[in-house]
N, C-alpha and C positions, 0 to 999 in steps of 0.2 A: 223561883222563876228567874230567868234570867233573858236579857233582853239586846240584840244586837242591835249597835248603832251608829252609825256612818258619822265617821270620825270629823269629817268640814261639817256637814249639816247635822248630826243630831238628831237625822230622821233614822227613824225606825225602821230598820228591816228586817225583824223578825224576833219572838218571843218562842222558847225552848222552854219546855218544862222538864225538868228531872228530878225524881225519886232519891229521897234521902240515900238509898244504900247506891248508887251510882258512882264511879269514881271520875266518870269521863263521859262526852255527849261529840256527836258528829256535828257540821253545819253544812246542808247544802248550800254551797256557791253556786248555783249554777245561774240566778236574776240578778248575782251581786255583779257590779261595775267595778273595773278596776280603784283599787284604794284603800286607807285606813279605814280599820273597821275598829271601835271597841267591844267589850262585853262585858255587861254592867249587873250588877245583884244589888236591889233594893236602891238605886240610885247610883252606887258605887262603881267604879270601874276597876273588877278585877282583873281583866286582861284585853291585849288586843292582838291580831293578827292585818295581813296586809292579803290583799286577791290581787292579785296578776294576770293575766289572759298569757299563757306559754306559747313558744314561738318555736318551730321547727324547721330547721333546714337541711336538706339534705343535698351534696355535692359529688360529683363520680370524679373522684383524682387522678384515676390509671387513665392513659390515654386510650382511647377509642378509634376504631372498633377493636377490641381485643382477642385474643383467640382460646376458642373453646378450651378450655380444661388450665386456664392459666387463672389465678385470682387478680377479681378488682375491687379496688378499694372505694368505700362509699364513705365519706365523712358528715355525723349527725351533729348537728349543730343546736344546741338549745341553752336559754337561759339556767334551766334546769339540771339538775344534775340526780343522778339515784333512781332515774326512774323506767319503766319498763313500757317497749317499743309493740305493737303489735305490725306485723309485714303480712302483706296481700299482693299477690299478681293475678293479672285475668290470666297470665300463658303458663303458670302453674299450680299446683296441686300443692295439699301440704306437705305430702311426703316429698314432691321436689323441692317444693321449699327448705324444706330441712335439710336436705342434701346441697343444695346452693349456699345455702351458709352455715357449713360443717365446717371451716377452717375459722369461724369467728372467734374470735378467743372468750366474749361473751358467753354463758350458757345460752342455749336455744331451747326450748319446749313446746308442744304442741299442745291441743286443746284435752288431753288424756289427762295434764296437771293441772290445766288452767280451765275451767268450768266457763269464765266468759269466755273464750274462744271460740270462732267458728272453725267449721270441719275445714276450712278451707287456710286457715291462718295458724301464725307463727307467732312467740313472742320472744323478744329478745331482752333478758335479765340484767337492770344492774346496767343503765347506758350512762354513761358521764353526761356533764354538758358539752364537751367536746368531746367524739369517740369515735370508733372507723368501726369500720365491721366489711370484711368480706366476702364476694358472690363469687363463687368457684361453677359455670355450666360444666359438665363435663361431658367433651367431645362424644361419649356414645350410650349418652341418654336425650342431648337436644344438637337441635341443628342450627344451623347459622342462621340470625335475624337480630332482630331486634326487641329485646325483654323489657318490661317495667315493672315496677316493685313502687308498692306504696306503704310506708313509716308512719303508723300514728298512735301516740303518744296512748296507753293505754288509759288513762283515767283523765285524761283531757280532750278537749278536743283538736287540739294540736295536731297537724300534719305535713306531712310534701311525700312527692317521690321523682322516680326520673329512670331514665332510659338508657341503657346499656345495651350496643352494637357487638355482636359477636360475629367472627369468623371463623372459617373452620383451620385447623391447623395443617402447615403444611407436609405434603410429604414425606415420610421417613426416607433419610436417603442419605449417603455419603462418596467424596468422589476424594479423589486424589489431587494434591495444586499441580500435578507436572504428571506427564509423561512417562519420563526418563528419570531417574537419580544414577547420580555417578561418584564412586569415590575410591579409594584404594583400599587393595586389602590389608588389615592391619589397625587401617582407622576406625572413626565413628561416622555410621553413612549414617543420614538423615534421610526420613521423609515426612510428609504432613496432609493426612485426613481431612477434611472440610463436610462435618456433621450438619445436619439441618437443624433448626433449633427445636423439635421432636423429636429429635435421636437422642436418644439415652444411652445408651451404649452402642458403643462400633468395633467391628471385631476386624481383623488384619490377618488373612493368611501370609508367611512368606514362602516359598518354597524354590530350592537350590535345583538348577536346570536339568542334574545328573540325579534328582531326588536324592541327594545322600542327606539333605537338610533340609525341614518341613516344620514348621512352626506354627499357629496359630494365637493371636494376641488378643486380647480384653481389655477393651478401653472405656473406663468410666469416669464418672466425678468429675468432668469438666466444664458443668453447667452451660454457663452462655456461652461459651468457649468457639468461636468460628471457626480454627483450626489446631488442631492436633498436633505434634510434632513431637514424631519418635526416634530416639536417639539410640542405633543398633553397634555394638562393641562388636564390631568380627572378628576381632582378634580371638575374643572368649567366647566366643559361637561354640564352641566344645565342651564351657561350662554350664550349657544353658540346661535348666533344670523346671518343670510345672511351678507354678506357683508366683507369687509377687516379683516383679521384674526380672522373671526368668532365672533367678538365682546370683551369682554376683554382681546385677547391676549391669546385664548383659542389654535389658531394652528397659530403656527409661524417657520419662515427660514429665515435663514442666506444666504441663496444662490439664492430664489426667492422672490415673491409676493403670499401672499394665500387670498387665496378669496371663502368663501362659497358659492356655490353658487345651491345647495340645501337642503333643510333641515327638518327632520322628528326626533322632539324632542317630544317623548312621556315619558320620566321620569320628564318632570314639574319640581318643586322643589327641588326634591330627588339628590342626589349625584350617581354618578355611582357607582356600586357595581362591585364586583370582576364578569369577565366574559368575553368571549372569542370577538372576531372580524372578521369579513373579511374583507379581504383589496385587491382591485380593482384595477389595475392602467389602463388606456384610453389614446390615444393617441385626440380622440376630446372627446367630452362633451357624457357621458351617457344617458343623457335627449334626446338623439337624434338615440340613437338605436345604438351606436358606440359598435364595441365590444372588450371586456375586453384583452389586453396587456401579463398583467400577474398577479398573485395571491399569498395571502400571508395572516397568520394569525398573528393577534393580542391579546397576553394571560395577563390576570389584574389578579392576584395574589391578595390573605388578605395581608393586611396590619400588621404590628408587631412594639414592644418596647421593644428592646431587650437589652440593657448596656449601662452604665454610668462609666465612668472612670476620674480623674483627673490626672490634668498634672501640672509644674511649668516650669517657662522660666522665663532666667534673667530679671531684670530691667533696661537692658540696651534696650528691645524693647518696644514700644507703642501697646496700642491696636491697631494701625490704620497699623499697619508695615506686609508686608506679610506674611499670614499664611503658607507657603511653609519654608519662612525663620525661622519664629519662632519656629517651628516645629523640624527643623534641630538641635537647643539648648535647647527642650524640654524634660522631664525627668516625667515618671512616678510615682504619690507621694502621697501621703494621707497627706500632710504636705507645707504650704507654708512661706517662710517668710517674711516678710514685705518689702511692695514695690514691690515683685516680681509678675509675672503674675500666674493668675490661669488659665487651660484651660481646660475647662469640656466636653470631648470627650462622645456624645450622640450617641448610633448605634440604628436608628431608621428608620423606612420605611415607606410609606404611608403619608408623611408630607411635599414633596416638592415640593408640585404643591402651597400648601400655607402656607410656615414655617416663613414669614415675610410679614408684611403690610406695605404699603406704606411710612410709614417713619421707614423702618429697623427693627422694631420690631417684639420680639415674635408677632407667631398671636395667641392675647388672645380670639379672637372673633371667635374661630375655635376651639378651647378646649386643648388650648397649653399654658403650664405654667411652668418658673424655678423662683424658689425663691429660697434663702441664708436665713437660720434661725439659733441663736445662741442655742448650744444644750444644757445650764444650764440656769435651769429656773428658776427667779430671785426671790428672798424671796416676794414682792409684782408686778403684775400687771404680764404682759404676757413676755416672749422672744423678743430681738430684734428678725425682719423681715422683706428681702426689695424682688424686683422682679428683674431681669435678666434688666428688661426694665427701671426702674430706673439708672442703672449702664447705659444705651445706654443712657438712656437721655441725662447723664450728660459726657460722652463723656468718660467714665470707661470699656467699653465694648462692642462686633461687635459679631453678628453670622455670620457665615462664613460655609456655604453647600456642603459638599462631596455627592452629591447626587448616583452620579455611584457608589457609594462604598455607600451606606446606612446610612451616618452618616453628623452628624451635630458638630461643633465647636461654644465654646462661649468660646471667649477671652476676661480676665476681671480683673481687677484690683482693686480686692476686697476691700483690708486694704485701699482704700481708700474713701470708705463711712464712714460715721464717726461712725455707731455704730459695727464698727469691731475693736478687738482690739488685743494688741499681747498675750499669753498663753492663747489661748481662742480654741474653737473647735465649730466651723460650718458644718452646715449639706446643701449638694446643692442638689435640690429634680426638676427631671423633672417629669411634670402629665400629660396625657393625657387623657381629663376627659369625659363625660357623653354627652359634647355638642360637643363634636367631633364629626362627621358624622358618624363614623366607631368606636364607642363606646357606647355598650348598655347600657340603659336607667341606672341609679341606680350603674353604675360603674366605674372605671378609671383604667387606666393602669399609674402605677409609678414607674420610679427611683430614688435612693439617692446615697450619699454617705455623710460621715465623711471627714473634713479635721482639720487640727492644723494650727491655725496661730502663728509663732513666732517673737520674736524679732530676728532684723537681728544680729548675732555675728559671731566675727573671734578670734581664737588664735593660737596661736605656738604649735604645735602637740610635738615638742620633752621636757623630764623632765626637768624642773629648775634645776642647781646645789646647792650646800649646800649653797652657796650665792646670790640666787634667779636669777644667770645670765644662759643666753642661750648660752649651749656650742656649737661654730660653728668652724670645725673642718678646720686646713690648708693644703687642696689637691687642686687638680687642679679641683675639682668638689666639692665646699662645699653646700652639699644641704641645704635649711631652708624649711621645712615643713611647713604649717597649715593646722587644718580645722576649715571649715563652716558652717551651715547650709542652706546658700542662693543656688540659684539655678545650680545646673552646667552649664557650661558655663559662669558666671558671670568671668568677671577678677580681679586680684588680686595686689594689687601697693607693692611694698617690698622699705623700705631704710633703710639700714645699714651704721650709721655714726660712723664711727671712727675718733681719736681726728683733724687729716689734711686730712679726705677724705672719701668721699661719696662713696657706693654704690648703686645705683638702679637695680629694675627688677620686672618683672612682670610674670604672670602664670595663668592659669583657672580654678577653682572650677572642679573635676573631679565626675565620677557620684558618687564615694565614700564620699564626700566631701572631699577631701582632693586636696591638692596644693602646689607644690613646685618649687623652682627656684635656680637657684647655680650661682655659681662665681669661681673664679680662685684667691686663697687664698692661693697656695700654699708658695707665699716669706711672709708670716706673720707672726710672732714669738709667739708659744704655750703660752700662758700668757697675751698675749695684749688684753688691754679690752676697750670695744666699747662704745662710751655714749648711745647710744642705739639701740637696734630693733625694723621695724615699718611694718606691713602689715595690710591692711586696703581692705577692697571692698565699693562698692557704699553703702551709705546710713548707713551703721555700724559702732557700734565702735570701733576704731581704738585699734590692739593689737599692743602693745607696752611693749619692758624688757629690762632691760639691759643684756650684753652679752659678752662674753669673746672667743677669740680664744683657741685650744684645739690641741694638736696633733690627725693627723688621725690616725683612724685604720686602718690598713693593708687591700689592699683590695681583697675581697675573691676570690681565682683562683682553678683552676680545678688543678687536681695531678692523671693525669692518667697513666698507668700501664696496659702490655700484657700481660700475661703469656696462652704459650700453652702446653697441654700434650697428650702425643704417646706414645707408648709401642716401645723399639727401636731395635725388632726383633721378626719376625713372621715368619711362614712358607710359602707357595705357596697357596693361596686360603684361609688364616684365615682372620679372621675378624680384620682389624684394622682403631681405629679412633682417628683425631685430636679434642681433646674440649680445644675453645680459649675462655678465662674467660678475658673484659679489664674492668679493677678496677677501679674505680672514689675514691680515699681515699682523695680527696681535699671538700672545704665547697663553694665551689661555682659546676654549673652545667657546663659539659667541651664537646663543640662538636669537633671531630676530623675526617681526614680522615681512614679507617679503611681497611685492606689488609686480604687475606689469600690466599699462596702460595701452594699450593701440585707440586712438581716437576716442569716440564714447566708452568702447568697450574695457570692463576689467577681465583682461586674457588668463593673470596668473596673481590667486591671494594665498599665500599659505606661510604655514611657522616653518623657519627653517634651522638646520643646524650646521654649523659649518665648522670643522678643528681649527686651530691654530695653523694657520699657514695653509691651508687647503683652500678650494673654492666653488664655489656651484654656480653652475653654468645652464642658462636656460635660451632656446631658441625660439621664435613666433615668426610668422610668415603675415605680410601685410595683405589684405586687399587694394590691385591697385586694378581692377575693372571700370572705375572711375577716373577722370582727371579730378586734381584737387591736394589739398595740401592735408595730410595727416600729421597733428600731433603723435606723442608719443612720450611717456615717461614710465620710468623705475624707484623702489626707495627699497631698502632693504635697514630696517630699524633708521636710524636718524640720515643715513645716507642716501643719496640719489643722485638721477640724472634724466636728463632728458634730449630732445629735438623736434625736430618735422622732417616728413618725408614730403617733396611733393611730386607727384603725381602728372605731366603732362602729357596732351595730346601726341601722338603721335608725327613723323616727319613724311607721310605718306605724301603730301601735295605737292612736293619737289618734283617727286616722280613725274606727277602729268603735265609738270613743265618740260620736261624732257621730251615727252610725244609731242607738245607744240611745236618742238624745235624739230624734228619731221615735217610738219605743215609747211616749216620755213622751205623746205630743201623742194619742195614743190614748185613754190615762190620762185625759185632759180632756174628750174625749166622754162620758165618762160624768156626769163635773159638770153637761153639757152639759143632759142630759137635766134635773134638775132646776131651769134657766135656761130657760125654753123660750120665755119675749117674747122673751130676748134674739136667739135665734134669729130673730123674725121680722126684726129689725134688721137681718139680717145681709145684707138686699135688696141693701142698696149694696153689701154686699164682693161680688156675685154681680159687677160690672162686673169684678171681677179673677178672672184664671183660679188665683190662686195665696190666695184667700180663706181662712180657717178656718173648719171645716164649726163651728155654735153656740158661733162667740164674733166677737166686734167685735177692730179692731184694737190697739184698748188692752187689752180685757180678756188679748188674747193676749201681747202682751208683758209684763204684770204675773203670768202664768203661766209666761213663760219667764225672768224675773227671778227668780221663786221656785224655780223648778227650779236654777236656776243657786247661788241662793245652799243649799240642801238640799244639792247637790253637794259645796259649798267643807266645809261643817260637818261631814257625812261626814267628808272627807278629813280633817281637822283630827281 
């Protein structure tokens, strides 16, 4: 007999009897409370076990809602591990069940193995305590809604479930990103599909306007892939053969698998010629009456030879070093000097479906040729001359393809064939000749150019003094100059030794040639002389002088200066203006902040810049609608100036003193009257229309003298 017993208390939950030949006994848990349990024979405790209450969770990780026939992932969560799940939906049956979660990697079984099972339930074998498992609807057995699925733990009573959102998938359907494609013939034209994410394969007719070329493409395996991009070789459009990328690599992607997989090649031999395309896209196969997606043309331009340029770049890169990089320290040149690189920039079209054969070379078998020939022709037997491909042989030289941009690079390290030498002048010639497809019969299309090879040298850009030394001056900037002829970008080593101590430094060929480096020489005593100066670049010979400290020159600063001028009284309404003139009479150029003041107002605030000896000139116009007095000032960095304008009324009131003095001449007719000869005298002033009625012209003015001086006494 043996007797369970709750391991805190001691109390008894259950006595089991078993049969001598027994090897083993069950215990229902199902009144036991979580806890230590023992199990005891005759008092003893032979063993014990622990009851847990199991715990289930289940979680939907794929985002929601998802779309029919895609799988989501359900993650079961349980203390547990090893044991087996039963699944129930109201919105399924068991055989959809089973089909819902056919991609589990789980076994699944239905009630046909498992006798507890209902007709309606699934069980899932073998769940971890962390596990996923999942539910695949597939689009054309359910419709879009909303599913739930309930997980419970087969021999406990453990459970959860949850709800899964489904949508229906969209559209099969594929369109083209453009319109138009355009490229030349000879090249690699592009174009690019845009699949829905239900399209599983998309097919691609091409076909050539005159039907002599008819193609159809199979595009697979490019999963999530949003767009397509198919890379068509026209040049080898004549290779094109069924099968994986139409045979030499004639249509190729990056993002799928292409496959020809029909094909009406009526140009034979021939090379395609410039001319239009249509272009088809399918969601199945065209051979089958499918119909067409969407549409788009494809346009093959002539082909052209259009420039040749030269380039140099240090010798501190390799032919083999990125052309992006090399590029960055490249300098356009008709001149190289030794050791450094040449780079023969070709802008040519219609050559990159085949501008290199299988090991890197020109393709000479296609009517493509650059040679290097010495342009002085030698007293017996012909000019040196080598090919572009000699130079790749031997490891001097790479073509390198800018096709989207029309052009071609050959990066090459000329002086280093042996029949290149330094003060010599080479001529680099691209041909495109007669066995070009796209070159008539008896003809070729060619570029050249001239360049100088020189020997590499460096020297000290500033004069020798009467002592052959290099004066280097003691500021807190002593520059030392040189120039080069090597490539810009090249670096430059400097050491300046004096008797107990070294300077070093370094600097880079600029595109002028020139290069410089400085120091802080200021504690060095005018007169102290150096055992030498040394600047050197790769591969040249080292310039080397000797050299003496110098007192500096002074260094060159701005001397700016404001002046402004105003008229410093106006009337009510006259025209007045400030003109502010700031003077640079310094030998360096001086930028300042710069002011113009009229009364309250700031008229004019800005940075300005002025050269050595130049000046800037600004005008402002006052208001003077008002009487009154206006300030006014200017500064231009520490300098300025200022004044007042003022402003007065007007001298209008003089005037209607003047029409008084009419009032007066009335006044004198009445004298008039008792003058009355004089009146007749006044016959003669009758010849003037501007007469005085009873007086002469004397007596008139000895009346308008006395009014005048009445006037002055008054005022007085």
């Amino acid at each position: 007999m043996f007797e369970i017993l709750n391991n805190d208390t001691q109390d008894l939950e259950r006595q089991i009897s078993v049969e001598d030949t027994d090897d083993s006994f069950q215990i229902d848990t199902t009144r036991f409370n979580n806890g230590l349990y023992d199990i005891t024979e005759d008092g003893d405790v032979v063993a014990q076990f622990r009851v847990d209450e199991q715990s289930l969770d289940s979680t939907v990780l794929t985002d929601t809602p998802a779309t029919l026939g895609s799988n989501v992932t359900v993650e079961l969560d349980s203390q547990r591990s090893g044991y087996d799940v039963v699944v129930t939906s109201d919105d399924l049956d068991q055989d959809e069940l089973e089909h819902a979660f056919r991609h589990t990697d789980n076994t699944v079984e239905n009630d046909s193995a498992n006798s507890y099972l209902e007709s309606d339930e699934i069980v899932i074998k073998g769940v971890n305590s962390i596990d996923e498992v999942d539910v695949n609807l597939d689009s054309s057995q359910f419709n879009a809604g909303t599913y739930s699925f309930d997980f419970t733990a087969a021999d406990t009573t453990a459970s959860d479930s949850v709800e899964i959102e489904y949508q229906s998938p969209a559209d099969e359907d594929v369109v083209f990103d453009s319109n138009t494609y355009e490229q030349h013939i000879g090249d690699n034209a592009e174009f690019t599909v845009q699949p829905t994410s239900s399209t599983d394969t998309t097919y691609v007719n091409l076909s050539e306007e005159g039907g002599y070329y008819d193609v159809t493409l199979e595009l697979s395996n490019y999963d999530d892939a949003e767009e397509v991009t198919v890379d068509f070789n026209t040049y080898r459009a004549n290779e094109t053969t069924m099968g994986t990328n139409g045979g030499p690599d004639v249509f190729t992607s990056e993002e799928a698998d292409v496959e020809v997989t029909s094909l009406d090649n009526g140009i034979n031999n021939n090379r395609l010629v410039a001319s239009d395309f249509e272009l088809e896209s399918y969601t199945e196969d065209p051979a089958t009456g499918a119909d067409e997606t969407d549409a788009a043309v494809l346009i093959l331009n002539e082909r052209s030879t259009d420039d040749l340029t030269t380039w140099t770049a240090p010798s501190s890169y390799s032919v083999s070093d990125d052309l992006d990089n090399i590029l960055e320290d490249a300098t356009q040149t008709d001149s190289v000097a030794e050791n450094d690189l040449l780079i023969t920039e070709v802008e040519a079209s219609g050559v990159y479906g085949y501008l290199t054969d299988s090991d890197d070379n020109l393709s000479t078998a296609d009517g493509l040729t650059m040679n290097f020939s010495d342009t002085e022709d030698p007293t017996y037997g012909d000019a040196p001359e080598f090919s572009v491909n000699e130079l790749i042989d031997s490891g001097n030289a790479k073509i390198v393809p800018d096709a989207e941009n029309d052009t071609f690079y050959v990066v090459a390290d000329v002086t280093a064939h042996g029949d290149v030498g330094t003060d010599e002048t080479w001529n680099v010639d691209f041909t495109v000749s007669e066995d070009n497809a796209y070159v008539e019969e008896d003809s070729e299309e060619s570029l050249d150019q001239d360049f100088d090879v020189e020997e590499r040298n460096i020297e000290f850009s500033s004069e020798l003094n009467e002592d052959d030394q290099l004066p280097i001056e003691n500021s807190e900037d002593s520059e030392v100059a040189v120039e080069s002829n090597v490539a810009p970008g090249t670096e430059v080593t400097y050491r300046l030794r004096f008797p107990t101590y070294v300077a070093d430094g370094q600097a880079v060929i600029g595109d002028d040639g020139m290069a410089s480096a400085s120091w802080d020489f200021s504690d060095r005593q005018a007169g102290e002389e150096l055992e030498f100066a040394r600047a050197g670049v790769n591969g040249a010979s080292t310039g080397e002088v000797d050299a003496v400290i110098v007192a500096s020159e002074p260094e060159p600063e701005a001397d700016i200066s404001v002046e402004g001028v105003a008229p410093s009284e106006v009337e009510v309404g006259e025209d007045a203006t400030l003109d502010v003139t700031v003077t640079n009479d310094g030998d360096a150029e001086g930028t300042v902040n710069f002011t113009v003041t009229m009364g309250d107002e700031t008229v004019v605030q800005e940075e300005i810049t002025v050269e050595a000896g130049g000046t800037h000139e600004v005008s402002e116009d006052f208001d003077t609608s008002s009487a009154g007095d206006i300030s006014w000032s200017t500064s231009a960095g520490d300098a300025s100036d200022s004044g007042t304008l003022t402003v007065s009324e007007s001298d209008g009131s003089d005037g209607s003193d003047g029409s008084d003095g009419s009032d007066g001449d009335d006044g004198s007719d009445g004298s008039d009257g008792s003058d009355g000869s004089d009146g007749d005298d006044g016959s003669d002033g009758d010849d003037s229309d501007d007469g005085t009625p009873g007086f002469g012209v004397g007596v008139a003015l000895v009346a308008l003298l006395g009014a005048a001086m009445l006037a002055l006494r008054r005022q007085n």
